[in-house]
C-alpha positions as CSV (number, residue, x, y, z in Angstrom):
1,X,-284.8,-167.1,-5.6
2,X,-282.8,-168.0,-8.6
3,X,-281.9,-165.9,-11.6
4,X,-283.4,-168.3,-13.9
5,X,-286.1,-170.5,-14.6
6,X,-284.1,-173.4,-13.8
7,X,-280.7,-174.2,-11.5
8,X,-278.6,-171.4,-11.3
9,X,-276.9,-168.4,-9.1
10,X,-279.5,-166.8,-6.7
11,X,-279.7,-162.9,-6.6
12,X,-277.6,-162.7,-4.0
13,X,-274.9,-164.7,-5.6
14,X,-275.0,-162.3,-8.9
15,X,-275.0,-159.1,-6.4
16,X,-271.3,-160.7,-4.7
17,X,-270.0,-161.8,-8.3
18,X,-270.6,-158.2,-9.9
19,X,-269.3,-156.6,-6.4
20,X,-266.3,-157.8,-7.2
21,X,-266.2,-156.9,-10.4
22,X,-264.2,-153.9,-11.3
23,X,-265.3,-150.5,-13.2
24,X,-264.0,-151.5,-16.6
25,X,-265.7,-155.0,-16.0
26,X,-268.6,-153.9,-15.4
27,X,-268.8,-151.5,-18.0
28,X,-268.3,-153.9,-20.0
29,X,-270.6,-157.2,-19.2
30,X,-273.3,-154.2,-18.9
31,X,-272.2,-153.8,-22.6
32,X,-272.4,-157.8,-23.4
33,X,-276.1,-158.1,-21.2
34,X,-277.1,-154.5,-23.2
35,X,-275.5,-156.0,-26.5
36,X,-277.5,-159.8,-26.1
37,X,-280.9,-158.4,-24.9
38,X,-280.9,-156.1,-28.3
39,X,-279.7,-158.7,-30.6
40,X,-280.6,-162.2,-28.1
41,X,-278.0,-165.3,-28.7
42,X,-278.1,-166.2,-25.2
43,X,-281.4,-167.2,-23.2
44,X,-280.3,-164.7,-20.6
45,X,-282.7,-163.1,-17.8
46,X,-281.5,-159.7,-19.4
47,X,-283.4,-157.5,-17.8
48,X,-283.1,-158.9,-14.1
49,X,-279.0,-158.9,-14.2
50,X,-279.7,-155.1,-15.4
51,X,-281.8,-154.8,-12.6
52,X,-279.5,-156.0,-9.9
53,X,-276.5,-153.9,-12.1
54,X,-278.6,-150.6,-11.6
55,X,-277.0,-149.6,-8.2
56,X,-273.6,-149.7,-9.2
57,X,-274.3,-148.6,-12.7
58,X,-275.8,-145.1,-11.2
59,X,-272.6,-144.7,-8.9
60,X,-270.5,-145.5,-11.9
61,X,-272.3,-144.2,-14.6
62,X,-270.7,-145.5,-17.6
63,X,-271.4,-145.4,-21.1
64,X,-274.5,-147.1,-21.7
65,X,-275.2,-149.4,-24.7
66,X,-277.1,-147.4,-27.8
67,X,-280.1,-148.7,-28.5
68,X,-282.8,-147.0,-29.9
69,X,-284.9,-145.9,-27.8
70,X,-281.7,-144.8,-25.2
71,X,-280.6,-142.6,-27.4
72,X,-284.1,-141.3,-28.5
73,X,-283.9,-140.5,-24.8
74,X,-280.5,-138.5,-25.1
75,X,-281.7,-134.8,-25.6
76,X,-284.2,-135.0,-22.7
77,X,-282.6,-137.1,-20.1
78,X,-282.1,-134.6,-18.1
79,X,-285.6,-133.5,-17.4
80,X,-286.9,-137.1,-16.6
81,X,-288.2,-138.0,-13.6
82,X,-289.8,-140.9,-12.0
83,X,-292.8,-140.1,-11.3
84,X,-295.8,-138.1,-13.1
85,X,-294.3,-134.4,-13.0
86,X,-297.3,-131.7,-12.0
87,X,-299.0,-129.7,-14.3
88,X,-296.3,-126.5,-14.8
89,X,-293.1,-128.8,-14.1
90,X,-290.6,-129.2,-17.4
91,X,-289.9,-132.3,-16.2
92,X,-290.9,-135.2,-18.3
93,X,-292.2,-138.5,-16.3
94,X,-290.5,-141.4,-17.0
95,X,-294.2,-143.6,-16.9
96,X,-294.6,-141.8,-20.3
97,X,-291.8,-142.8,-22.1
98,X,-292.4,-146.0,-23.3
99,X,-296.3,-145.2,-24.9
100,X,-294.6,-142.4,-26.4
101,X,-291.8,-145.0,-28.2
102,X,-294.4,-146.9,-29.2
103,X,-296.5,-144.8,-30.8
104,X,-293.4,-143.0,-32.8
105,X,-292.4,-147.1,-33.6
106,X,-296.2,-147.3,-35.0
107,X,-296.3,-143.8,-36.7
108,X,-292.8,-143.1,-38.2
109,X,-291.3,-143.1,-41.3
110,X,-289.3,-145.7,-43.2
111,X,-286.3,-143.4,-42.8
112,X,-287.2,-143.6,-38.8
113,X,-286.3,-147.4,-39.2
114,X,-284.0,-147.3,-41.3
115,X,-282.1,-144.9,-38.9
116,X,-283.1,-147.0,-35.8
117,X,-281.4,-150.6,-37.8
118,X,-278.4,-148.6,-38.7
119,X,-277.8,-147.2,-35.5
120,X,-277.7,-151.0,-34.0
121,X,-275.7,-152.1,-36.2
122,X,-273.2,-149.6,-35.6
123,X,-273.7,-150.1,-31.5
124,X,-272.5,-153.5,-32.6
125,X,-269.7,-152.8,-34.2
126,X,-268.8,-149.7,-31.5
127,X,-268.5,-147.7,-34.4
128,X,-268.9,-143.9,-33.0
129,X,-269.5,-141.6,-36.0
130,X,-272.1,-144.6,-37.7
131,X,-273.7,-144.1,-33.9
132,X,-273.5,-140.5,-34.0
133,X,-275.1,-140.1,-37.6
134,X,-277.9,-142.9,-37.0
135,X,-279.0,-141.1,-33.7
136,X,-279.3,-137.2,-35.5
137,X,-281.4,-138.7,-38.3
138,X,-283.7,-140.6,-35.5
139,X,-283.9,-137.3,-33.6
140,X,-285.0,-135.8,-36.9
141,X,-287.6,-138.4,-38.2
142,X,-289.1,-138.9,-34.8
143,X,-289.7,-134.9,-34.1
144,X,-291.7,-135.2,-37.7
145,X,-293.6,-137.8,-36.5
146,X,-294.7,-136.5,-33.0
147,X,-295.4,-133.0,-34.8
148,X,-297.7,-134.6,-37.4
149,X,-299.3,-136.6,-34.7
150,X,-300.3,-133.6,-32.6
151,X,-301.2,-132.0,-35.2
152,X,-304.0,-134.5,-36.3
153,X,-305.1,-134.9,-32.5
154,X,-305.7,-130.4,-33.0
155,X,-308.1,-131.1,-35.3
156,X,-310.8,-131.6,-33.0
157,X,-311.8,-133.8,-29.8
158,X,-312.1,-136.7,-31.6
159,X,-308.4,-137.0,-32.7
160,X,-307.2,-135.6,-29.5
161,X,-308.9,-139.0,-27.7
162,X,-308.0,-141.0,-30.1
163,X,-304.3,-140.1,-29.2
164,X,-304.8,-140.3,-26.1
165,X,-306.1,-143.8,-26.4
166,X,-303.0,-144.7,-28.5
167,X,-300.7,-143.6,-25.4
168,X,-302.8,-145.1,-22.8
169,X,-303.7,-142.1,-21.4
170,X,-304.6,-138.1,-21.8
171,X,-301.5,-137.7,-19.1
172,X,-299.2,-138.5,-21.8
173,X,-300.4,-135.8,-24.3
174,X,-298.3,-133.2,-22.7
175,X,-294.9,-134.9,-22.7
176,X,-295.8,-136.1,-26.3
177,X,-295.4,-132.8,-27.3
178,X,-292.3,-131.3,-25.4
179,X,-290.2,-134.4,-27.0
180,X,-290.5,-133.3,-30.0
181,X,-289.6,-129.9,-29.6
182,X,-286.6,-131.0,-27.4
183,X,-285.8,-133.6,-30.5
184,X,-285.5,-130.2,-32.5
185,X,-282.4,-128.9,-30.6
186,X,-281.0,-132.4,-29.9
187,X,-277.6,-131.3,-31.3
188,X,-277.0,-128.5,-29.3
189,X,-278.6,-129.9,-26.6
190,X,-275.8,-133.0,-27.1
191,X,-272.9,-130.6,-27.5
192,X,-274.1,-129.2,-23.8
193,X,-274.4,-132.2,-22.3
194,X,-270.5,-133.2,-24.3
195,X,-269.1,-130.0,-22.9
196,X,-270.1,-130.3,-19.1
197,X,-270.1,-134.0,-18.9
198,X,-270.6,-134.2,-15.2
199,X,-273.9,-133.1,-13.5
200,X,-275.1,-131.6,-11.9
201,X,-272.9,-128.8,-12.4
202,X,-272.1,-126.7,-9.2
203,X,-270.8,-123.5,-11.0
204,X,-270.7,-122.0,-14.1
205,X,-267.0,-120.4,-15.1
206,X,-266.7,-117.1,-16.8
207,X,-265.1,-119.3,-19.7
208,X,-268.4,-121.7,-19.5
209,X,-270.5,-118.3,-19.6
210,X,-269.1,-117.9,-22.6
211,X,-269.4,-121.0,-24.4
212,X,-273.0,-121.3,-23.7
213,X,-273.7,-117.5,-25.1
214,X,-272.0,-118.7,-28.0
215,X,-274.4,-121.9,-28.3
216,X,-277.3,-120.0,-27.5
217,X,-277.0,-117.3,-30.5
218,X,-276.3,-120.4,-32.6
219,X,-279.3,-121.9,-31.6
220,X,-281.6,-118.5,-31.8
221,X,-280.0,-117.9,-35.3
222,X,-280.2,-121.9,-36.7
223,X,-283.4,-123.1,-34.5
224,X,-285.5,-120.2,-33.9
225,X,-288.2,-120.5,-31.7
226,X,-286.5,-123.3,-29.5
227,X,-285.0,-121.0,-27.5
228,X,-286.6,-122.5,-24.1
229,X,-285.9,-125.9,-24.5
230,X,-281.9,-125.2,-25.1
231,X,-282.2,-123.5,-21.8
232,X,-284.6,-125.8,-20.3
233,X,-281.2,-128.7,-20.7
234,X,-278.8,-126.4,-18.9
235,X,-281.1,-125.5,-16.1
236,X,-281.8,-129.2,-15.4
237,X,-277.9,-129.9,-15.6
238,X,-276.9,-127.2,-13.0
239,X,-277.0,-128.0,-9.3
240,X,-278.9,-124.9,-8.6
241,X,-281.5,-123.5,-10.9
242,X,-280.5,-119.6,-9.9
243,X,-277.0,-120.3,-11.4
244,X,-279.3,-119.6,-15.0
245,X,-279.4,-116.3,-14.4
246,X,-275.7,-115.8,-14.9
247,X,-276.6,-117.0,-18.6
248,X,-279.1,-114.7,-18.7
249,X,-277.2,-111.8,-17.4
250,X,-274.4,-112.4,-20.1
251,X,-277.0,-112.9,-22.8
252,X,-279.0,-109.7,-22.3
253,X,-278.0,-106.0,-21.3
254,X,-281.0,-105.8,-20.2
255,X,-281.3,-104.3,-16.8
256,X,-283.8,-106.1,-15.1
257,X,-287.2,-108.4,-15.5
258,X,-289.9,-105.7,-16.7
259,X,-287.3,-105.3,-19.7
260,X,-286.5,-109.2,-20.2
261,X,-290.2,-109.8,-20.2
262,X,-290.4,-109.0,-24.4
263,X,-287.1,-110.8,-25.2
264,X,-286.8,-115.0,-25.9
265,X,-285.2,-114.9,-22.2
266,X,-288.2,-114.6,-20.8
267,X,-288.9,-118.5,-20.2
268,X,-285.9,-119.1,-18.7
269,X,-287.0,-116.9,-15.9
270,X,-290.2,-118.4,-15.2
271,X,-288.4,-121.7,-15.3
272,X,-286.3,-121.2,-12.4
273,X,-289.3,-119.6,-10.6
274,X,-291.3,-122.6,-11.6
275,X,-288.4,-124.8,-10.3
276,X,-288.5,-122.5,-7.1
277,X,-292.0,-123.0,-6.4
278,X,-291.3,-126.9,-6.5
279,X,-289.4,-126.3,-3.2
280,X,-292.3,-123.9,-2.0
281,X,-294.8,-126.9,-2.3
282,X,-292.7,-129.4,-1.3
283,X,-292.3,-127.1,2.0
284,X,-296.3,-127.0,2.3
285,X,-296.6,-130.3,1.8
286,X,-293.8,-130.9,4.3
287,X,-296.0,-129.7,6.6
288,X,-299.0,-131.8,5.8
289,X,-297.0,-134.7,5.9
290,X,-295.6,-135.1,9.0
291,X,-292.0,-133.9,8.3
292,X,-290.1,-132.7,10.9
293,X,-288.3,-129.4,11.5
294,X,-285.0,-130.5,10.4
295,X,-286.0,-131.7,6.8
296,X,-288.4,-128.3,6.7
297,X,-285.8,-126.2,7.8
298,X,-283.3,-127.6,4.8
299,X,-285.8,-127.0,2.2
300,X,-286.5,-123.4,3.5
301,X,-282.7,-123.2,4.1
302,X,-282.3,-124.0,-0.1
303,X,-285.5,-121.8,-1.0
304,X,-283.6,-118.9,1.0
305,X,-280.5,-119.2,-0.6
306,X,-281.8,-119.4,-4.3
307,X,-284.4,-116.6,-3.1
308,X,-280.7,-114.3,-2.6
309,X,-279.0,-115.9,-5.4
310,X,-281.5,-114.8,-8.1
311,X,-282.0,-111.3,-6.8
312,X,-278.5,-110.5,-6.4
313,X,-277.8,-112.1,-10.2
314,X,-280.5,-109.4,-11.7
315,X,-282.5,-106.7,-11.2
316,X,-285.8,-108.3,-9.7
317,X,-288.3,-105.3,-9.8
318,X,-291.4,-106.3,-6.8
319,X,-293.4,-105.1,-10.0
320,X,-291.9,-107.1,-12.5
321,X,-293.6,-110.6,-13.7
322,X,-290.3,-112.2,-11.8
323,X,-290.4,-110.0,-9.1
324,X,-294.3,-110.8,-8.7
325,X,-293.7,-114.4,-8.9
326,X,-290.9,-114.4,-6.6
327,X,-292.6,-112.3,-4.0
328,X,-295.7,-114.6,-4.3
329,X,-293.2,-117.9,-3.2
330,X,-291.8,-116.2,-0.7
331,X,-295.7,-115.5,1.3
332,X,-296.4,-119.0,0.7
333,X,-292.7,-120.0,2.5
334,X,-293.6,-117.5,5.3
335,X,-297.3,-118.6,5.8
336,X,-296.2,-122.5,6.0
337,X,-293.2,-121.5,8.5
338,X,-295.2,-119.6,10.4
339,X,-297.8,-122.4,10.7
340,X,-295.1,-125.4,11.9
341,X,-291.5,-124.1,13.2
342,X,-293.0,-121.0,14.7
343,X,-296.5,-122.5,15.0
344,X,-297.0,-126.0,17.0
345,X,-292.9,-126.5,17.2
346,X,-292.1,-124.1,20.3
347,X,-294.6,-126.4,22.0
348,X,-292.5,-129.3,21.4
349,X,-289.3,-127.8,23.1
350,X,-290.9,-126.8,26.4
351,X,-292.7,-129.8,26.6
352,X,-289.6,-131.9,27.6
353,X,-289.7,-129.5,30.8
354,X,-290.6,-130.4,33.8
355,X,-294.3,-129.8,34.4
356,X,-295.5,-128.5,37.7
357,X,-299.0,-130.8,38.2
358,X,-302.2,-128.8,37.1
359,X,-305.6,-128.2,39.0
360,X,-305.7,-127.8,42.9
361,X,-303.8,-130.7,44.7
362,X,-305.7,-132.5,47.4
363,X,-305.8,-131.4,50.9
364,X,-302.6,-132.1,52.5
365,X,-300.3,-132.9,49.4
366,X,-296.6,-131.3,49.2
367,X,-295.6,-130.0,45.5
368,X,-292.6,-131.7,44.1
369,X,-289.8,-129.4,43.3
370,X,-289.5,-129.2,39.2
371,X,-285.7,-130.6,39.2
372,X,-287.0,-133.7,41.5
373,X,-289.3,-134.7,38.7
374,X,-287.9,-138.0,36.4
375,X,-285.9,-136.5,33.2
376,X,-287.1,-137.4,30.3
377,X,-283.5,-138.2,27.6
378,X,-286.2,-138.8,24.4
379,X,-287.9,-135.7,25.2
380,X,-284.8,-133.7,25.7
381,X,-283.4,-134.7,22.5
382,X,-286.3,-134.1,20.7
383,X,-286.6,-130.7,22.0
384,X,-283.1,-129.8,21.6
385,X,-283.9,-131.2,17.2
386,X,-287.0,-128.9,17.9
387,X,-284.7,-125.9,19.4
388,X,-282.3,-125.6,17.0
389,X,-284.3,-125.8,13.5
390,X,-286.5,-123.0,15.1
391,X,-283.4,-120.7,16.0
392,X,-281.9,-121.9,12.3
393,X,-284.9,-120.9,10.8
394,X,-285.1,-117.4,12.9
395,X,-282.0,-116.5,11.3
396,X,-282.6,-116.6,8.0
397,X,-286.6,-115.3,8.4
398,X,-285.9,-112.1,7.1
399,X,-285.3,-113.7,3.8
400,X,-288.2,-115.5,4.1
401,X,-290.4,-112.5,5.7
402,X,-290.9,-114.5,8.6
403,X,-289.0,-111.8,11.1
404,X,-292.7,-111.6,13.2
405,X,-293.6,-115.2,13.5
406,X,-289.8,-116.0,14.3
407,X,-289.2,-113.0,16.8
408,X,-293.1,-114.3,19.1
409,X,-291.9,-117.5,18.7
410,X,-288.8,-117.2,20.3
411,X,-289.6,-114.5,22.7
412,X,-292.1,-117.2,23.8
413,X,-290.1,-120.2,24.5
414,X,-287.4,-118.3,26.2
415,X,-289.7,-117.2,28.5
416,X,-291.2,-120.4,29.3
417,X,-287.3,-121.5,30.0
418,X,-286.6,-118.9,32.5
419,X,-289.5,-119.2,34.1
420,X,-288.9,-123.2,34.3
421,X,-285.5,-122.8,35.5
422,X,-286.0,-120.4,37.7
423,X,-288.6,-122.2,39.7
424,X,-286.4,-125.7,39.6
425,X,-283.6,-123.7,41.0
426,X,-285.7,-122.1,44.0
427,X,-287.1,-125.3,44.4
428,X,-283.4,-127.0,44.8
429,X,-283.3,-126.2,48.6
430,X,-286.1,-128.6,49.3
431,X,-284.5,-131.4,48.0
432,X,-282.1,-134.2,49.1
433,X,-278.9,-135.5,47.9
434,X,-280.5,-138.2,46.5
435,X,-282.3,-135.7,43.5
436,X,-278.9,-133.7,42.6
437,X,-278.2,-136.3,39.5
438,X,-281.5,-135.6,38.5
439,X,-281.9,-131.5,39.4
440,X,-278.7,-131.3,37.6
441,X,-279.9,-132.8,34.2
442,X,-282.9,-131.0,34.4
443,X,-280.3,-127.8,34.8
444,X,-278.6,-128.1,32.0
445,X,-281.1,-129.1,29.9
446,X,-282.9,-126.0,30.6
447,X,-279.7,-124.0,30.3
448,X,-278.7,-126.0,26.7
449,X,-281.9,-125.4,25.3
450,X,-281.7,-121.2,26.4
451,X,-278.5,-121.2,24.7
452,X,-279.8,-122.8,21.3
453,X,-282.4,-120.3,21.3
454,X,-281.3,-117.2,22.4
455,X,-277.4,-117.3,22.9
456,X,-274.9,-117.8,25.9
457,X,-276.2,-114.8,28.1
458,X,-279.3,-115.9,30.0
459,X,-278.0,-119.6,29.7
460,X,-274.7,-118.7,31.5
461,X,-276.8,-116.3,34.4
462,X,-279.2,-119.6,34.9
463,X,-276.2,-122.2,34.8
464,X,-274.6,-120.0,37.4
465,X,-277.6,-120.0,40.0
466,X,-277.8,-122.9,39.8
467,X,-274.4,-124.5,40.2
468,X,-274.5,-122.2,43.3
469,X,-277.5,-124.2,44.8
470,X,-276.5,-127.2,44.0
471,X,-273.5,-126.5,45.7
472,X,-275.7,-125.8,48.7
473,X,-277.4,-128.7,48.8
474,X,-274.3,-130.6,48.8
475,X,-272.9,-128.6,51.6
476,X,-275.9,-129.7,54.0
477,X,-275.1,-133.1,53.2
């Protein structure tokens, strides 16, 4: 495949040529490509070298041409996401962002393109501040525009579809909206983004506490009534959403949620609840899907640890709208646990036991000893995988109010363990020297897996027995 139309460097040829390339170099051919495909000189597949760029550019990340529409993009980056967010998310899907450009490129002012020429010819000359004041009046012009455009689709069904028609679909209507509200705090949305410059951001300082109180009253005071969105860019910025409520906490001396309910912090509670319950369904769906116990037990593993992280930031009443909320998540986490590593999982450790054959055996036939049985490696593994998520996820089931489904669970599968090692040891003095490779696998299978489950104790009193009859069998020769 070639890069072009006619003779030149494959794809693979580009991909070694930019490898080589160092981060200044690449930062700036990215610039030259970005540069050329805005303003074209060259007949340049532009948006195929970007294409085979985008790897390293995300591991890089450096500053990105400003066109337009990229910085249209700026205040709201954060909450993008590739596919079509669900119906409470904050997140805006990236399908949606170019009908919305178009439509604000149909519908905007002269000012709008005034602002959007300006602001290339200032990416053309790198000129900073000409960038800077070109992008704040787009942000501005643009917000106008979106607002007046939702407010003519309120007027009735009519101009509702007939927006929805415009941006190819009613899907977009939502997004539509939030833009232009986020477009509204741009500027301190910007000065965030300029102050923690590297996300996600895995703790927030007493010294960044402050600073974002500050920015906050500024915002309450100077943009009133766009509260949520200024919080809605520093929740998707920090690594975990709980880390919010150390915002909170410093913003309010309120005590806990019953009392934040009337205040304009409110929102940014249910955000990181709504953020929370993203993990709860992607745990649930888990479980539909066919994950297995290690990817459920890191999601429950995350949901337990924000669970303790946003209690212990604030006073979560069980009667509270938070406290409700957060109680509600948690049932759904125990229910779906319940239903997979405590459910069908304890089947998938002891089935990598040796099996004594069901039904009555035919007249005359000799049972084979459980350790003379072939040893299964895949099934062992598979089991041990199975094994340890279940005791991982028994530790922390108290947070997830799972202590009954966890506690049968394991009581369960331990005893199916003793009661398969015990009869493969009683059954070692009927075999031959010939099966000790074998019984002793099967041994220390059984004893491995006893000791991922339930600790050294019963595994050590098993591994013992039956060292001592293997032994024995190797003393008769």
């Amino acid at each position: 495949m070639k890069a072009t139309g006619g003779a030149g460097p494959s794809i693979s040829q580009l991909e070694q040529l930019f490898d080589s390339l160092s981060t200044a170099e690449i930062t700036k051919f990215t610039r030259a490509i970005e540069s050329d495909r805005n303003a074209p000189r060259l007949p340049l597949p532009h948006d195929q070298i970007l294409q085979i760029l985008r790897p390293r550019l995300a591991s890089l990340k450096p500053e990105r041409y400003p066109t337009p529409m990229r910085q249209f993009c700026t205040p709201f980056e954060d909450l993008l996401t590739s596919g079509l967010p669900g119906e409470t998310s904050i997140r805006i899907g990236r399908p949606s962002l170019v009908p919305i450009w178009n439509v604000v490129c149909e519908s905007a002012s002269a000012e709008f393109h005034k602002a959007c020429k300006d602001l290339e010819e200032a990416a053309e000359a790198n000129d900073k501040s000409r960038i800077h004041s070109s992008e704040r009046r787009l942000w501005k012009e643009a917000a106008i525009c979106i607002e007046q455009q939702v407010a003519i689709s309120e007027q009735g069904v009519k101009h509702e579809r007939a927006l929805a028609t415009r941006l190819g679909a009613r899907v977009h209507l939502k997004p539509f909206a939030a833009i232009a509200r986020m477009l509204r705090v741009a500027e301190p949305i910007v000065d965030m983004r300029n102050r923690f410059p590297s996300a996600p951001i895995r703790s927030l300082s007493n010294s960044d506490l402050v600073w974002l109180r500050e920015k906050f009253i500024e915002v309450s005071q100077e943009k009133t009534g766009y509260e949520t969105q200024f919080m809605s860019s520093i929740l998707m910025r920090l690594l975990r959403p709980s880390e919010l409520f150390k915002v909170i906490r410093v913003l309010s001396t309120k005590a806990d949620d019953r009392s934040l309910g009337s205040t304009n912090l409110a929102s940014a509670g249910d955000m990181v609840i709504d953020m929370l319950t993203e993990i709860v369904v992607e745990i649930e769906q888990g479980v539909g899907s066919g994950k297995n116990e290690h990817q459920i037990l890191q999601l429950a593993r995350w949901y337990a640890s924000e669970f303790v992280r946003i209690t212990r930031e604030l006073g979560i009443r069980k009667d509270g709208p938070w406290g409700e909320r957060l109680l509600g998540t948690r049932r759904r986490v125990s229910q779906a646990i319940a239903n997979t590593l405590f459910g069908a999982s304890p089947e998938r450790v002891t089935e990598a036991l040796p099996q004594s054959p069901r039904g009555p055996l035919p007249r005359g036939g000799v049972v084979t000893p459980l350790f003379a049985l072939p040893f299964d490696a895949e099934k062992l593994l598979a089991a041990e995988l199975s094994a340890e998520a279940i005791a991982e996820t028994a530790r922390i089931s108290h947070i997830l109010a799972a202590q009954s489904s966890a506690t049968k669970a394991v009581v369960e599968i331990k005893k199916r363990l003793n009661l398969a090692g015990r009869a493969g040891v009683d059954g070692i003095s009927r075999l031959t020297m010939a099966d000790h490779a074998t019984a002793q696998r099967h041994l220390m299978a059984v004893v491995r897996l006893l000791e991922i489950i339930d600790g050294p104790e019963d595994a050590d009193l098993l591994r013992r027995r039956g060292m001592s009859a293997l032994r024995a069998l190797e003393e008769r020769g």
